[in-house]
BAPASE-517223 format. One record per residue: residue in one letter; x, y negated, z negated of N, C-alpha, C, O in turn. Coordinates in steps of 0.02 Angstrom, whole numbers, padded with zeros to 5 digits, always signed. Each point is the difference from the previous one (the first is absolute). Example, Ala and Ser with C-alpha at 12.3 -4.5 7.8 and 13.67 -1.06 7.14 Angstrom:
<recs>
A+00660+00284-00390-00045-00059+00000+00045-00060+00000+00052+00001-00033S-00070-00054+00069+00042-00059-00003-00039-00055-00037+00025-00055-00008
</recs>
This chain:
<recs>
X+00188-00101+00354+00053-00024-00043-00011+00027-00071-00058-00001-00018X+00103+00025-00025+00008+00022-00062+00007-00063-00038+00040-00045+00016X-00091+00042-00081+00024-00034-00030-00002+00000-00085-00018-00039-00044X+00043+00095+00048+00014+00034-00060+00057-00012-00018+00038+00007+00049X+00006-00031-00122+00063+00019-00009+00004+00045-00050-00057+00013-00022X+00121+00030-00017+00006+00014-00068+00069-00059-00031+00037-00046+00017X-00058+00100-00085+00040-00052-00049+00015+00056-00046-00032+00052+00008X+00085-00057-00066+00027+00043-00041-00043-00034-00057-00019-00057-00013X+00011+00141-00022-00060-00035-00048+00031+00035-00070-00016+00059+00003X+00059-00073-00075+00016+00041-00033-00048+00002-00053-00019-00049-00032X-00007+00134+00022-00049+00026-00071+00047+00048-00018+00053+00018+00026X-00088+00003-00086+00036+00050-00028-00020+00059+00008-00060+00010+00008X+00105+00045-00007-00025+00052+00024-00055+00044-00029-00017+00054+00024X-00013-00086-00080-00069+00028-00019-00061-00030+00028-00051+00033+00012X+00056-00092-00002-00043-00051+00047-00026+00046+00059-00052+00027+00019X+00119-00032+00000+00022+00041+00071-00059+00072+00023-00036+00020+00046X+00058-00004-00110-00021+00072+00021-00076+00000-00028-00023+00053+00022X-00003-00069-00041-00072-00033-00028-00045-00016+00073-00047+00031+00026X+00089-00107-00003-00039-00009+00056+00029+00055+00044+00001-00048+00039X+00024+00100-00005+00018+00038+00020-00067+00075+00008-00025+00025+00050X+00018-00015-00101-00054+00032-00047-00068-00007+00039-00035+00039+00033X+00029-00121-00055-00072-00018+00026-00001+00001+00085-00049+00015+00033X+00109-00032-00008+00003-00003+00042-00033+00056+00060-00041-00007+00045X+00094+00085-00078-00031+00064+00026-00072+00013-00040-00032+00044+00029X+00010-00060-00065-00047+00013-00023-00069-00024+00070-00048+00027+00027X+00079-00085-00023-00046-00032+00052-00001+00013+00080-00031-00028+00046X+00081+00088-00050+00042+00021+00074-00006-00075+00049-00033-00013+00050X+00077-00025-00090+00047-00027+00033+00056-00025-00015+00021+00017-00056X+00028-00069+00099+00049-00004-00010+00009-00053-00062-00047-00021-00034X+00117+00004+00026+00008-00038-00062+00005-00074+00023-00004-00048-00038X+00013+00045+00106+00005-00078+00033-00065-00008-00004-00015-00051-00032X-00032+00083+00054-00078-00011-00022-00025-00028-00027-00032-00053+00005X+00052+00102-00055-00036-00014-00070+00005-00089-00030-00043-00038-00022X+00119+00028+00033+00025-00065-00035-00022-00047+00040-00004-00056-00025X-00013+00062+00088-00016-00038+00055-00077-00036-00040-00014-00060-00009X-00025+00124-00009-00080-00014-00009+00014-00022-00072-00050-00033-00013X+00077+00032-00023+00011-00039-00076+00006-00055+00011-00042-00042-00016X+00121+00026+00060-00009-00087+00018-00036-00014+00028-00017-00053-00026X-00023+00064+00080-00040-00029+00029-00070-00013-00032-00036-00049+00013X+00019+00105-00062-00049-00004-00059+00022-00071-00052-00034-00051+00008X+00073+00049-00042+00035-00030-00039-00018-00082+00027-00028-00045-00032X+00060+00046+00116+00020-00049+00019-00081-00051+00013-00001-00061-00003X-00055+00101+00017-00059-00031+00012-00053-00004-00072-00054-00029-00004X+00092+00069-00050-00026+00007-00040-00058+00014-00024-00036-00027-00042X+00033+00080+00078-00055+00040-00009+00031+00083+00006+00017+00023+00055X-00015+00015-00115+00019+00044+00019-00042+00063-00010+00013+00051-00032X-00064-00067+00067-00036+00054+00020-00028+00000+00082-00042+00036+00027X+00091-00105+00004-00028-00029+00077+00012+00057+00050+00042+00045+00000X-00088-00060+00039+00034+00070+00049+00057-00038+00036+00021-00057+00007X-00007+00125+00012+00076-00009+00038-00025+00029+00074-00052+00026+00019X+00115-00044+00014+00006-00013+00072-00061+00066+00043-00024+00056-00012X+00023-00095+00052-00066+00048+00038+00035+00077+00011-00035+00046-00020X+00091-00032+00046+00067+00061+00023-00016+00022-00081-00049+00038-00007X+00068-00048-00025+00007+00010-00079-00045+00041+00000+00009+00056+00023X-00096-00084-00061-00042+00037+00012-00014+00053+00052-00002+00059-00016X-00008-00082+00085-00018+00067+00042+00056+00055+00017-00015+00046+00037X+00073-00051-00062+00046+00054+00013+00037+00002-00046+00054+00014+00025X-00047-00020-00085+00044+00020-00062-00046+00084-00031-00058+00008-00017X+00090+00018+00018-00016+00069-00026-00044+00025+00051-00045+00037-00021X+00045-00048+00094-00014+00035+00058+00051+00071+00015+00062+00000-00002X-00108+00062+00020+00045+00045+00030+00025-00006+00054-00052-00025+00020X+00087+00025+00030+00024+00011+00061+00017+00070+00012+00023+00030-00049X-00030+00008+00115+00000+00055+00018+00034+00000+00062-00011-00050+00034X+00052+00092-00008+00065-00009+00041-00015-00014+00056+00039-00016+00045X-00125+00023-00041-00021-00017+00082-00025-00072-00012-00042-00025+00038X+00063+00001-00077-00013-00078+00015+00042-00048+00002-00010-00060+00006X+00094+00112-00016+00029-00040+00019+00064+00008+00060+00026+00053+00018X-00012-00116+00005+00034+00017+00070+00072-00019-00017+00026-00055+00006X+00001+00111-00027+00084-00024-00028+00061-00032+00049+00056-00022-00012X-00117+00037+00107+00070-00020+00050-00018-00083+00000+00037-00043+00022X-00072+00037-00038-00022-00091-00004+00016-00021-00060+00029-00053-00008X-00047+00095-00046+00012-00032-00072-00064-00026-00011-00001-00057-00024X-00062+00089+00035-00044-00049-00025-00062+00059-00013-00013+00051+00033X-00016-00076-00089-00039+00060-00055-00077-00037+00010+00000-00059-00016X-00071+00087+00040-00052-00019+00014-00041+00022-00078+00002+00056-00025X-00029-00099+00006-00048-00006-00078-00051-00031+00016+00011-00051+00032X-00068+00064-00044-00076-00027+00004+00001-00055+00069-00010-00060+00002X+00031+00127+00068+00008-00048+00057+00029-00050+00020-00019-00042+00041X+00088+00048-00083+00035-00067+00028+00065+00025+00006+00009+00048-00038X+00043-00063+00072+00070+00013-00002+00040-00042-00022+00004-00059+00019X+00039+00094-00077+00041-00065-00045+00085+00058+00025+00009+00055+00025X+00029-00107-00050+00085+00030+00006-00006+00032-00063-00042-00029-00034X+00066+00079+00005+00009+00021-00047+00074+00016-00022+00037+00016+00047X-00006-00018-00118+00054+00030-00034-00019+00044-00027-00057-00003-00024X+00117+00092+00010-00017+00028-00061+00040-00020-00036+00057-00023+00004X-00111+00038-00061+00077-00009-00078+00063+00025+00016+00010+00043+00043X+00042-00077-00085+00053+00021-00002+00029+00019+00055+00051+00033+00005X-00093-00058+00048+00047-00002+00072+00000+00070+00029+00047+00011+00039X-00079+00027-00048-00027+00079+00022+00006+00000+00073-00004-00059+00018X+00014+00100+00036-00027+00022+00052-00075+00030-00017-00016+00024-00055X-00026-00031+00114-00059+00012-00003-00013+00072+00018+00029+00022+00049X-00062+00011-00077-00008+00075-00011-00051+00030+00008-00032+00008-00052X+00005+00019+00113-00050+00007+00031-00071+00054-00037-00061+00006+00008X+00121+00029-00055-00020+00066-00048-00059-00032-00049-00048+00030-00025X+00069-00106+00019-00031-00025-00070-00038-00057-00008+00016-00048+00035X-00064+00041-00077-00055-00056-00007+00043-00039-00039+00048+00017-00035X-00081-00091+00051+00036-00057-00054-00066-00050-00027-00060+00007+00013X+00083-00043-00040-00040-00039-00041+00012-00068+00019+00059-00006+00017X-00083-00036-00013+00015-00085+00001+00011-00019-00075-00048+00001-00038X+00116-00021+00015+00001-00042-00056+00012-00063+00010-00011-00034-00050X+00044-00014+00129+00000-00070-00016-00022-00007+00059+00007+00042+00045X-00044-00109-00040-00034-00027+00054+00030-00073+00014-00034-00041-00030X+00085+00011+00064+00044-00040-00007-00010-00026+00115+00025+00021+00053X-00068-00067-00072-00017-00048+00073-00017+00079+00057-00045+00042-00002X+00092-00050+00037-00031+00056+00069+00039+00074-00027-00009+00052+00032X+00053-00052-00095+00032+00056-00009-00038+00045-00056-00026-00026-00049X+00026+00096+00062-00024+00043-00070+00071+00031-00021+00057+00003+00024X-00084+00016-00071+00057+00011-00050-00022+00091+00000-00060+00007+00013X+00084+00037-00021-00018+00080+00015+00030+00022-00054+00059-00012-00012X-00109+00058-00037+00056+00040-00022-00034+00091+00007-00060+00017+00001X+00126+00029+00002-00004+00058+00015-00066+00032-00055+00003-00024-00057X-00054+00070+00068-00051+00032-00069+00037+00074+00009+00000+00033+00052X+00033-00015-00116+00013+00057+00010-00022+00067-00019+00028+00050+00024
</recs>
């Protein structure tokens, strides 16, 4: 069961592009990023570690033989999770990707070009 929702969140577009910034900086995504702030924020401690997925596969390479695009599911330090690419990509056998979000059984992929 998913039990994630979203919500509309309004910043301004310098905000925006700031955490945006840090975001690629950190090769990952921007749901990420804000994810590990609140959840920092929220325990108040913001230097706590974050989610176990977080650590062992955020800024992991993936290489095209690890992942199985007719299942949908991408193998990282021996385990098989579902994966998305950014921006909703077809998966491209030519090219390495990166893990930027680690979100329950799903990775988050983005293309290294």
């Amino acid at each position: 069961m998913n039990d994630t929702t979203s919500f509309l969140l309004r910043i301004s577009k310098n905000l925006k592009s700031q955490l945006e910034s840090i975001a690629k900086d950190q090769n990952r995504s921007l749901n990420s990023l804000l994810q590990n702030i609140i959840e920092d924020f929220l325990s108040n401690r913001p230097d706590s570690a974050t989610s176990l997925e977080n650590r062992q596969f955020i800024g992991q390479i993936v290489s095209n033989t690890q992942v199985d695009s007719k299942n949908g599911l991408v193998q990282v330090n021996g385990i098989f999770y579902r994966y998305l690419i950014e921006s909703n990509l077809s998966f491209d056998s030519t090219k390495k990707y990166i893990v930027i979000e680690a979100n329950g059984n799903i990775l988050t992929l983005r293309p290294i070009k």
